[in-house]
N, C-alpha and C positions, 0 to 999 in steps of 0.2 A: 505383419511381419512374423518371421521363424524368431521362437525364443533360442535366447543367447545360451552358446553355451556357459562352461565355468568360467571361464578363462575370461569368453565376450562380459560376464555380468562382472567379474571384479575389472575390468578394465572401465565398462559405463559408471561403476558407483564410483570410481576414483574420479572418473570427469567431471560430475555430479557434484561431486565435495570438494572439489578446487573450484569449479565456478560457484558455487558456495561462498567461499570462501573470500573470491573477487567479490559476490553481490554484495554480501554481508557487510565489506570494508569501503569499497570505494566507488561501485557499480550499481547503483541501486535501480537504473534503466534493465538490468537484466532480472532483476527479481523476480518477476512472473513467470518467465518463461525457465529459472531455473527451481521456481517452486514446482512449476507443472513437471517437469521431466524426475524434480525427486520423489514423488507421487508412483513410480514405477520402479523405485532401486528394487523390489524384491525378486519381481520377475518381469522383465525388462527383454525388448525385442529389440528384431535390426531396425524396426521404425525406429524407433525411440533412440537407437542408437545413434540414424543419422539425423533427427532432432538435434540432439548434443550438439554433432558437429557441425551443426548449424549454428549454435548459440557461440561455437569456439569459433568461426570462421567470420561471425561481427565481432568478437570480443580481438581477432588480428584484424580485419577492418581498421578499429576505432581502438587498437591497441594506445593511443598516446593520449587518453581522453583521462581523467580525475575527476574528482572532486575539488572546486576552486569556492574561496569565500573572498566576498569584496572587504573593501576597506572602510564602507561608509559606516555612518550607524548603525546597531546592531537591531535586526526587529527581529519578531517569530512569529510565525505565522504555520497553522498547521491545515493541512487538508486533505479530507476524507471522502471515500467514495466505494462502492461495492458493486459490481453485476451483479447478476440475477442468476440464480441457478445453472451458472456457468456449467460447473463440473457434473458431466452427465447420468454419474452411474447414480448416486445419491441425488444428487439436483442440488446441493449444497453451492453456496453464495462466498464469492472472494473479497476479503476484506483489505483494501489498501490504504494507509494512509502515510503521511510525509512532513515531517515537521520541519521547516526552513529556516536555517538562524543566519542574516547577514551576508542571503540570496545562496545559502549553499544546505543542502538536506544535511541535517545531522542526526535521523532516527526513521527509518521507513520499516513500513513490512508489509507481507502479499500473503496471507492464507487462507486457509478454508475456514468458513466458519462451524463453531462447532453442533449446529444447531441448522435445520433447514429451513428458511424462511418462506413464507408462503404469500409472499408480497413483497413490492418493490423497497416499499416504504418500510417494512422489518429489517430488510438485510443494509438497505443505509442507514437504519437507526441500530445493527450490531456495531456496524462497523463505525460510526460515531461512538457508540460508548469504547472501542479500541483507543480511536483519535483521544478522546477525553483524557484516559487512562496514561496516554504516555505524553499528555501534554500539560498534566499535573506533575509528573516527575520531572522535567522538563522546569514547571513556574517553580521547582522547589530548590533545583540545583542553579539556576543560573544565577540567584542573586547573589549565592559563593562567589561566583564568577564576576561580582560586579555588575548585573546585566540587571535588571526591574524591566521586568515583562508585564505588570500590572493585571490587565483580563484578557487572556489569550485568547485572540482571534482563531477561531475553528471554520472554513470554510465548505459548503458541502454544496450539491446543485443538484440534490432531491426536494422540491417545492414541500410537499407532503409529510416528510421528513423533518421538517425545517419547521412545521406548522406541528408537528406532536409533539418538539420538544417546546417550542414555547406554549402550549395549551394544556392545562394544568388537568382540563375534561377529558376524561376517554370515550369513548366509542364506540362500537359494533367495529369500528375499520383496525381500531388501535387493540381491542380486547385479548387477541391472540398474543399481543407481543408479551413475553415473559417480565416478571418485575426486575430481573436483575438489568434488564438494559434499562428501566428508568432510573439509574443511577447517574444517566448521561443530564436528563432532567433537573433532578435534583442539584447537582454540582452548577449548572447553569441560573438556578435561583439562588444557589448560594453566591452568587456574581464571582465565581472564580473563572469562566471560562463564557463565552459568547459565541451562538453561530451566527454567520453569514451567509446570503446566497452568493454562488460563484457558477458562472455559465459553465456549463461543460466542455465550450471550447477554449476556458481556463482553468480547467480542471485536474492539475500537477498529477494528482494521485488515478487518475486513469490509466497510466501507465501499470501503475500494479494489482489491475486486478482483470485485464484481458490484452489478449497481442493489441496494436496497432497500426493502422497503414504508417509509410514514410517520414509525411511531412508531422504527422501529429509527434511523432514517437521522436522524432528532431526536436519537435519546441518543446515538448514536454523537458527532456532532457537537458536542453538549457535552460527551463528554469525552475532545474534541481541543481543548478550548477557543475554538470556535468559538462567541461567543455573540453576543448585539444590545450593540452598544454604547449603545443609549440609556435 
């Protein structure tokens, strides 16, 4: 696409920042695709432009849709997941994860990570020590709330992954990963937090870290509690 002019670039970063603004509060099905477009606010083309208006033209779609929380018991459950060298210019890895309290998300995020991983098994294990990170602030606030969340279920559905955080040995395979993401480790023998596996075709947090076809980006959505309020 032709770069925008002055006029075209402060009209996309206002788009930009209002859909912001929905992901951030109530939208969390659009995160990815409003992370990806804000990756361009500085010099920003008609593509990119008519991307936006793509994201604005589901967001009147499924204009009547929220954030809804049941009434049952409250549980939490958090789950994490990352692609692989998604973003091309760097090869850098998208980190999502989705914390669900009482079937409705109340904590996601979709970004780059800051570091380029050079295996499957690195970039889900950044993005697990994210999940960790905000699933501890999470087991620390709820019991104000009356809520005892006990050992926070972390779900992920990187096999490899799942096997360095419980194996205390490293590796030739594990060597490269930096020591600050065995912090995810650590917290996990300190029995504050538990992974599971979770198939990838129950995988919440896929949604925030590449598009989706239809039907996945549907279920996903509902069960982020994302549904039509009428």
């Amino acid at each position: 696409g032709e770069k925008l002019d002055k006029d075209g670039l402060r009209l996309y970063q206002e788009k930009v920042g209002k859909l912001q603004y929905l992901a951030t509060c109530t939208r969390p099905d659009i995160s990815f695709a409003v992370g990806l477009l804000g990756r361009f606010c500085k010099c920003p083309t008609t593509f990119h432009m008519e991307l936006a208006d793509q994201v604005l033209l589901y967001i009147a779609w499924t204009r009547d849709m929220g954030l809804e929380f049941g009434g049952r018991k409250p549980n939490f459950i958090v789950y994490s997941d990352s692609d692989f060298g998604g973003e091309t210019d760097e090869r850098r890895s998208t980190t999502g994860f989705v914390c669900i309290l009482s079937g409705g998300a109340v904590d996601w995020n979709s970004r780059l990570q800051q570091t380029v991983a050079v295996s499957t098994c690195e970039a889900e294990y950044q993005a697990a020590g994210a999940a960790v990170r905000a699933a501890l602030w999470w087991r620390k606030l709820l019991p104000d709330l009356g809520i005892e969340t006990g050992v926070v279920d972390i779900r992920g559905d990187n096999q490899s992954t799942l096997a360095v955080i419980s194996n205390p040995i490293s590796s030739d395979k594990t060597k490269h990963i930096d020591t600050i993401h065995h912090f995810t480790r650590e917290r996990v023998e300190m029995g504050e937090v538990k992974f599971s596996y979770c198939s990838t075709e129950e995988m919440v947090a896929d949604i925030l870290t590449k598009a989706l076809e239809r039907n996945k980006l549907e279920k996903f959505r509902s069960m982020m509690g994302v549904i039509s309020w009428d």
